[in-house]
C-alpha positions as YAML, in Angstrom:
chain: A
units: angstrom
residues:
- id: 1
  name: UNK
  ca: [111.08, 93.08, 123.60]
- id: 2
  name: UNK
  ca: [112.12, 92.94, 120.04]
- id: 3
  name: UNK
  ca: [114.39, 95.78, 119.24]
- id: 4
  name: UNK
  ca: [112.87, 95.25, 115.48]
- id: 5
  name: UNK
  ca: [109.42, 95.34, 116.16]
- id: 6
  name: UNK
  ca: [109.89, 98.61, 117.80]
- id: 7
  name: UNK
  ca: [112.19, 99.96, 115.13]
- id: 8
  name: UNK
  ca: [109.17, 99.16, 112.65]
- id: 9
  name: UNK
  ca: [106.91, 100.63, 114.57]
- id: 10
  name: UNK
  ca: [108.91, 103.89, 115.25]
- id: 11
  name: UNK
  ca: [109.51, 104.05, 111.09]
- id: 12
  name: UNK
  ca: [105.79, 103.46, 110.70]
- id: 13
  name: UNK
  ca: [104.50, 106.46, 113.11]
- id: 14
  name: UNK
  ca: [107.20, 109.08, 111.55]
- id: 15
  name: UNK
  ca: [106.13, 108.15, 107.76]
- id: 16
  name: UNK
  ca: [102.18, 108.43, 108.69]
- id: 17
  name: UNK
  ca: [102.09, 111.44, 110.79]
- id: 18
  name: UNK
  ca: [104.95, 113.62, 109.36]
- id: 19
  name: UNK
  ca: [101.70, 116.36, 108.57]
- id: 20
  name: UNK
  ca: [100.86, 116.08, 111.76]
- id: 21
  name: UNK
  ca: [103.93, 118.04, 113.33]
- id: 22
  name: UNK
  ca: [103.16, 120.94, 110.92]
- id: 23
  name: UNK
  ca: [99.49, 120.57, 112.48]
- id: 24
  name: UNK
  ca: [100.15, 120.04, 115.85]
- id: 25
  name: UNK
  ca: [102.65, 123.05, 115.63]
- id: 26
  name: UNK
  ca: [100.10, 125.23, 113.77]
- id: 27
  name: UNK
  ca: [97.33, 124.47, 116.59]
- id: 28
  name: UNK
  ca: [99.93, 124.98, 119.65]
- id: 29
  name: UNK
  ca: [101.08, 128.71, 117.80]
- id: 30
  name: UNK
  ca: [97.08, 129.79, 118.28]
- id: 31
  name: UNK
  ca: [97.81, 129.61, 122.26]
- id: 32
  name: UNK
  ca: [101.49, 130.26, 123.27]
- id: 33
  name: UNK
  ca: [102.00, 130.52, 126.83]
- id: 34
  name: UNK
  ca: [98.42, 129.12, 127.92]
- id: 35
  name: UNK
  ca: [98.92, 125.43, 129.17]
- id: 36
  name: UNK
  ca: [95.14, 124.87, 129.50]
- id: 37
  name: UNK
  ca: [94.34, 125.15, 126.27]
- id: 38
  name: UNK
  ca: [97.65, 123.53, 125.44]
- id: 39
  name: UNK
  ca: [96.67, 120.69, 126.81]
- id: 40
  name: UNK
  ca: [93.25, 120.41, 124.70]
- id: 41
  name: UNK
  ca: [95.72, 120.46, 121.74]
- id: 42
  name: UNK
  ca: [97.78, 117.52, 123.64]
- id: 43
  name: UNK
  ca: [94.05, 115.09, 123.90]
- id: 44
  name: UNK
  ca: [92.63, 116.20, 120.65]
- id: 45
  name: UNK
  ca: [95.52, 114.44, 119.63]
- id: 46
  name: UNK
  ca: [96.02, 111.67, 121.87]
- id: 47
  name: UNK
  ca: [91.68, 111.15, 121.30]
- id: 48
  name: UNK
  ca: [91.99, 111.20, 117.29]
- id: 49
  name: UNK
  ca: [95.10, 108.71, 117.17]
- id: 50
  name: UNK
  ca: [92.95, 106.49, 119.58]
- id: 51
  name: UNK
  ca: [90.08, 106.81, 117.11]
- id: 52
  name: UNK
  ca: [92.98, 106.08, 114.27]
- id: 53
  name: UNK
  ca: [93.95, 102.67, 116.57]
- id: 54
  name: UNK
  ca: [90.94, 101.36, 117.05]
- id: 55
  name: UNK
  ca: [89.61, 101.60, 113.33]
- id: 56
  name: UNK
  ca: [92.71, 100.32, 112.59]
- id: 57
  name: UNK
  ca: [93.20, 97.29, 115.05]
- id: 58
  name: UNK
  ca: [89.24, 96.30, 114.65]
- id: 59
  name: UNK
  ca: [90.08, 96.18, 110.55]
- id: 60
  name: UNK
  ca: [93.26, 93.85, 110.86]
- id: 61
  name: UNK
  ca: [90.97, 91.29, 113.15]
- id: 62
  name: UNK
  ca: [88.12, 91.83, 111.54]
- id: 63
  name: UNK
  ca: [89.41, 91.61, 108.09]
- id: 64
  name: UNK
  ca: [87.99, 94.77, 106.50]
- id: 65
  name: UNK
  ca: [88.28, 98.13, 107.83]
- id: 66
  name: UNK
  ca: [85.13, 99.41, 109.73]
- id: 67
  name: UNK
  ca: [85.02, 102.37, 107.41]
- id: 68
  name: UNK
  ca: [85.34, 101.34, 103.77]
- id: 69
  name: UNK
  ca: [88.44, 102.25, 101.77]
- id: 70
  name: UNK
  ca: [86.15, 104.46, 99.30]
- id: 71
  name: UNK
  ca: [84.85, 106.42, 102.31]
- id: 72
  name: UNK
  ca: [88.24, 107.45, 103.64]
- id: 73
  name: UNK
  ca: [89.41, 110.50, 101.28]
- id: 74
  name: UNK
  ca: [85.69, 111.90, 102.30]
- id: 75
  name: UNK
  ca: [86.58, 112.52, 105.56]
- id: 76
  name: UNK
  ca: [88.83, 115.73, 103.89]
- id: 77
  name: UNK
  ca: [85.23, 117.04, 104.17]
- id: 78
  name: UNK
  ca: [85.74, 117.27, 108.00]
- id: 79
  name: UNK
  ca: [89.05, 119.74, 108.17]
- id: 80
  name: UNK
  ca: [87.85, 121.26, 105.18]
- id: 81
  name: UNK
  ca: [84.66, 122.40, 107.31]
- id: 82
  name: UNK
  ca: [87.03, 123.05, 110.38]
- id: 83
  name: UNK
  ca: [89.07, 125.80, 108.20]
- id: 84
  name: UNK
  ca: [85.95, 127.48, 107.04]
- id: 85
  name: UNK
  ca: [84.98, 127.56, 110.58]
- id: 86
  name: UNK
  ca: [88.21, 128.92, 111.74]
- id: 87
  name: UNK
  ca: [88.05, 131.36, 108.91]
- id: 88
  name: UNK
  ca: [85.02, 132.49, 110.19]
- id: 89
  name: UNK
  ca: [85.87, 133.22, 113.80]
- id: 90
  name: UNK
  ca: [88.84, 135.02, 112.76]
- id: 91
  name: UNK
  ca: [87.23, 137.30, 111.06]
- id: 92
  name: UNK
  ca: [84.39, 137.44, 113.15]
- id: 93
  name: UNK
  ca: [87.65, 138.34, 115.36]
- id: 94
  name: UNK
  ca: [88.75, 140.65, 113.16]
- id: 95
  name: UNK
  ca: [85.63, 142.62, 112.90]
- id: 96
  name: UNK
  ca: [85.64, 142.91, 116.83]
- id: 97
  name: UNK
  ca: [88.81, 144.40, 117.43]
- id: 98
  name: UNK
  ca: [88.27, 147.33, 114.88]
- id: 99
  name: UNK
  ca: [85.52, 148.06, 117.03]
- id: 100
  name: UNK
  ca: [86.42, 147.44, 120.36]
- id: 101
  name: UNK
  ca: [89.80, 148.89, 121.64]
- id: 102
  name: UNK
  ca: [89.90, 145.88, 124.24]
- id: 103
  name: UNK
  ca: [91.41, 143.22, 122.10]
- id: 104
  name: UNK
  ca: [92.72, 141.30, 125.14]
- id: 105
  name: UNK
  ca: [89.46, 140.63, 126.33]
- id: 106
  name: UNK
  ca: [88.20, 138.50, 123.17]
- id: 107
  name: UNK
  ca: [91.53, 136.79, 122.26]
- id: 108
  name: UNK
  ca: [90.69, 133.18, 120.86]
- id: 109
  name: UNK
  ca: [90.62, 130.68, 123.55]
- id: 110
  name: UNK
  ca: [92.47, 128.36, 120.93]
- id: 111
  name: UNK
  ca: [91.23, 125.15, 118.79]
- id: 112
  name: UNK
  ca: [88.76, 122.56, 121.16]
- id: 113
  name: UNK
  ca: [89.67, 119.14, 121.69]
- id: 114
  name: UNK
  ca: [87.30, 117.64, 119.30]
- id: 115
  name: UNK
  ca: [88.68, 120.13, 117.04]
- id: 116
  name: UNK
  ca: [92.31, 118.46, 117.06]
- id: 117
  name: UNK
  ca: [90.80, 114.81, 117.49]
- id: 118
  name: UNK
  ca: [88.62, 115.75, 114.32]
- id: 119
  name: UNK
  ca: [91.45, 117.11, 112.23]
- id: 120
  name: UNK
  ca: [93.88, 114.15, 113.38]
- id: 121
  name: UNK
  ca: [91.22, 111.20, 112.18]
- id: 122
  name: UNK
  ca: [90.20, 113.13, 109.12]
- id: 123
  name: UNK
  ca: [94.16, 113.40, 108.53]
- id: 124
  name: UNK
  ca: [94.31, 109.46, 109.42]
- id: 125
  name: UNK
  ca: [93.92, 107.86, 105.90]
- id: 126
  name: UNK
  ca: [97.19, 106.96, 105.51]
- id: 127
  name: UNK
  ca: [97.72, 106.02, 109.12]
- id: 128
  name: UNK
  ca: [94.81, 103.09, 108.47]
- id: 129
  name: UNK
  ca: [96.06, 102.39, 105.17]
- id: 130
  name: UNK
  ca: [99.44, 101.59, 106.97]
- id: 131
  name: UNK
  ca: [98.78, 100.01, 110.08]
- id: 132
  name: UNK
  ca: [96.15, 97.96, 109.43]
- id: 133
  name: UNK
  ca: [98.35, 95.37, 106.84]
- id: 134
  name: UNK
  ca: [100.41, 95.51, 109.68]
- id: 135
  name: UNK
  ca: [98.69, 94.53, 112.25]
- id: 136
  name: UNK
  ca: [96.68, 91.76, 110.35]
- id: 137
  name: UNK
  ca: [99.76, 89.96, 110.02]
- id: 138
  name: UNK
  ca: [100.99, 90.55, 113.64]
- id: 139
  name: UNK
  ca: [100.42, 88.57, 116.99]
- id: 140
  name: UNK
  ca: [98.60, 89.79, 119.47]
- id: 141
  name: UNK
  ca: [101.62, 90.46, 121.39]
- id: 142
  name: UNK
  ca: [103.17, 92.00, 118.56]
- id: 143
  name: UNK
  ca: [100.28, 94.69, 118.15]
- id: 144
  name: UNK
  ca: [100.36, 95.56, 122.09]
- id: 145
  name: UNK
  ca: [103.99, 96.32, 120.98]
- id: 146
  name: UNK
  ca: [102.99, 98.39, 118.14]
- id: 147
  name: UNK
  ca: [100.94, 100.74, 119.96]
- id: 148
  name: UNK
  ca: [102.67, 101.69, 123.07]
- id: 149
  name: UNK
  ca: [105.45, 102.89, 120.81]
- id: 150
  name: UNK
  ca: [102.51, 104.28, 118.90]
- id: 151
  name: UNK
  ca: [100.93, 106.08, 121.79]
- id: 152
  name: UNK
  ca: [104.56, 107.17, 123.25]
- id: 153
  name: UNK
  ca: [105.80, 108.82, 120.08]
- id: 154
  name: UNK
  ca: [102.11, 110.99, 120.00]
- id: 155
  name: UNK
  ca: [103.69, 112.56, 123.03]
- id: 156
  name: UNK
  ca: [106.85, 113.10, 121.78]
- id: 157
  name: UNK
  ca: [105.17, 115.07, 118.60]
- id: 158
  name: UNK
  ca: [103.94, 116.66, 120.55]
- id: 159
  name: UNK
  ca: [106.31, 117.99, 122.34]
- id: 160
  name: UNK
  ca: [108.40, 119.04, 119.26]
- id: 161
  name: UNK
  ca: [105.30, 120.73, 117.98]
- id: 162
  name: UNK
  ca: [104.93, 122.60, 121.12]
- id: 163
  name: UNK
  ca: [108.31, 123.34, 121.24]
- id: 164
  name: UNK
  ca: [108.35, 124.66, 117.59]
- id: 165
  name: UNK
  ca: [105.51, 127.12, 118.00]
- id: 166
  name: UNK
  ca: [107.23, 128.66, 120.85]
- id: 167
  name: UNK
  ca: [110.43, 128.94, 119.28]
- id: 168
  name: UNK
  ca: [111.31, 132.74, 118.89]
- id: 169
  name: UNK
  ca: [110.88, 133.31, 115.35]
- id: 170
  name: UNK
  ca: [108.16, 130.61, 114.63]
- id: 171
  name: UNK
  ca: [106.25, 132.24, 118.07]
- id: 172
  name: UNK
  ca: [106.51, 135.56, 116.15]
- id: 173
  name: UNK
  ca: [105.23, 134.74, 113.15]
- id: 174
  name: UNK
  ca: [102.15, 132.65, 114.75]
- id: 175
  name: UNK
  ca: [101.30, 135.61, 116.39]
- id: 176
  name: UNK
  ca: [101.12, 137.80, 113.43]
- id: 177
  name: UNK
  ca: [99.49, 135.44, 110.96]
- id: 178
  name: UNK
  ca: [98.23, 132.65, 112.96]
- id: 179
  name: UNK
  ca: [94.66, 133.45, 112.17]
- id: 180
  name: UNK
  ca: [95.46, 132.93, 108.23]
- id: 181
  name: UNK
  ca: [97.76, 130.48, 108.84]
- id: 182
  name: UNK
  ca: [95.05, 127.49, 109.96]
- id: 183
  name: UNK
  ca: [92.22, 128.13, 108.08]
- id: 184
  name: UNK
  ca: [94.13, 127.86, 105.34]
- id: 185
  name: UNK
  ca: [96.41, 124.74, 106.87]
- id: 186
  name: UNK
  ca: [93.29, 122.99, 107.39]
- id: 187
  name: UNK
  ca: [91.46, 123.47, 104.33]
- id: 188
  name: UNK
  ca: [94.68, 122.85, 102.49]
- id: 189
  name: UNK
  ca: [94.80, 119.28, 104.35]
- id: 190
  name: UNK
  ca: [90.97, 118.73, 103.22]
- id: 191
  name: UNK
  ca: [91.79, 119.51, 99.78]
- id: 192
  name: UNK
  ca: [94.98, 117.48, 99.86]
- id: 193
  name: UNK
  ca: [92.83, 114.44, 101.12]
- id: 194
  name: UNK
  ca: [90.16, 114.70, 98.77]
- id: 195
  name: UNK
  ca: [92.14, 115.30, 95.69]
- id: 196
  name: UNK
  ca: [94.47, 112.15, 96.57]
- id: 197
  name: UNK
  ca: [91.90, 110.17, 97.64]
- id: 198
  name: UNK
  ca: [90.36, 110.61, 93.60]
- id: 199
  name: UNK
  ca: [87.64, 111.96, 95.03]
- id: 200
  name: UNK
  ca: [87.17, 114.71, 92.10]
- id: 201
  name: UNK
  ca: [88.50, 112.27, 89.79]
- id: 202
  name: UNK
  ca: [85.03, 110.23, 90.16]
...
């Protein structure tokens, strides 16, 4: 196996998905010490890197990708309308516990798994834009290369984003403002999409 190839590769995942971390870490702070719903977090992310791959792959054999380029900064539109969800729910939330003494009882179950696969395509633009010169000029072999590294180093983010939500003083401060910190983390990503995609610039 060539040592390049996987160097590449390894440079290529940390420069695309460098916002994912902060994500991943945001969405693993909403549910510290509950593994289940950790591991929704783990294959929203795992399914929305797949979804990233296969757009990806099919538009380096195909020779265009299957979403056109002008369509990509509108998916922005889809964490954009995850944060005002989340938004929502937290104050819905919000309104419960001032009324209810039992806050224990309706504690957020954290985010779903088409939730995190939703943000992580929507956050994706730049993973396509990337990978897909790549692997158009790749052999087949090459490719298979590319995306067990790929596929590996999505669990390894992972792992540092879990284990940077439950450190101490990042723990503490989920816990205190995690229910400001993602809708506006997510709607902040939407905006950031659609602004450098020149989609207000139209």
């Amino acid at each position: 196996m060539n040592l390049a190839t996987i160097g590449q590769a390894i440079a290529a995942f940390v420069v695309t998905n460098i916002d994912d971390l902060l994500m991943l870490a945001v969405f693993f702070g909403q549910v510290p010490g509950h593994r289940h719903a950790a591991m929704r977090v783990i294959a929203g992310q795992y399914l929305g890197f797949t979804a990233i791959l296969v757009v990806s792959i099919s538009g380096a054999f195909l020779g265009a990708t299957l979403l056109p380029a002008a369509a990509l900064p509108y998916l922005g539109l889809v964490p954009i309308a995850l944060g005002l969800r989340a938004a929502w729910t937290s104050w819905c939330q919000y309104r419960r516990t001032e009324s209810s003494a039992d806050d224990d009882a309706s504690g957020p179950s954290g985010p779903r798994v088409w939730h995190v696969a939703g943000v992580t395509f929507a956050n994706g633009g730049d993973n396509i834009g990337v990978y897909v010169p790549m692997f158009a000029v790749a052999a087949i072999g090459t490719v298979a290369v590319y995306v067990a590294v790929f596929l590996i180093a999505v669990g390894l983010w992972c792992a540092a984003a879990r284990y940077f939500a439950l450190h101490p003083l990042i723990a503490k401060a989920f816990s205190r403002w995690g229910h400001i910190i993602l809708p506006v983390a997510l709607l902040t990503i939407g905006t950031t999409i659609l602004i450098e995609g020149g989609v207000f610039a139209r």
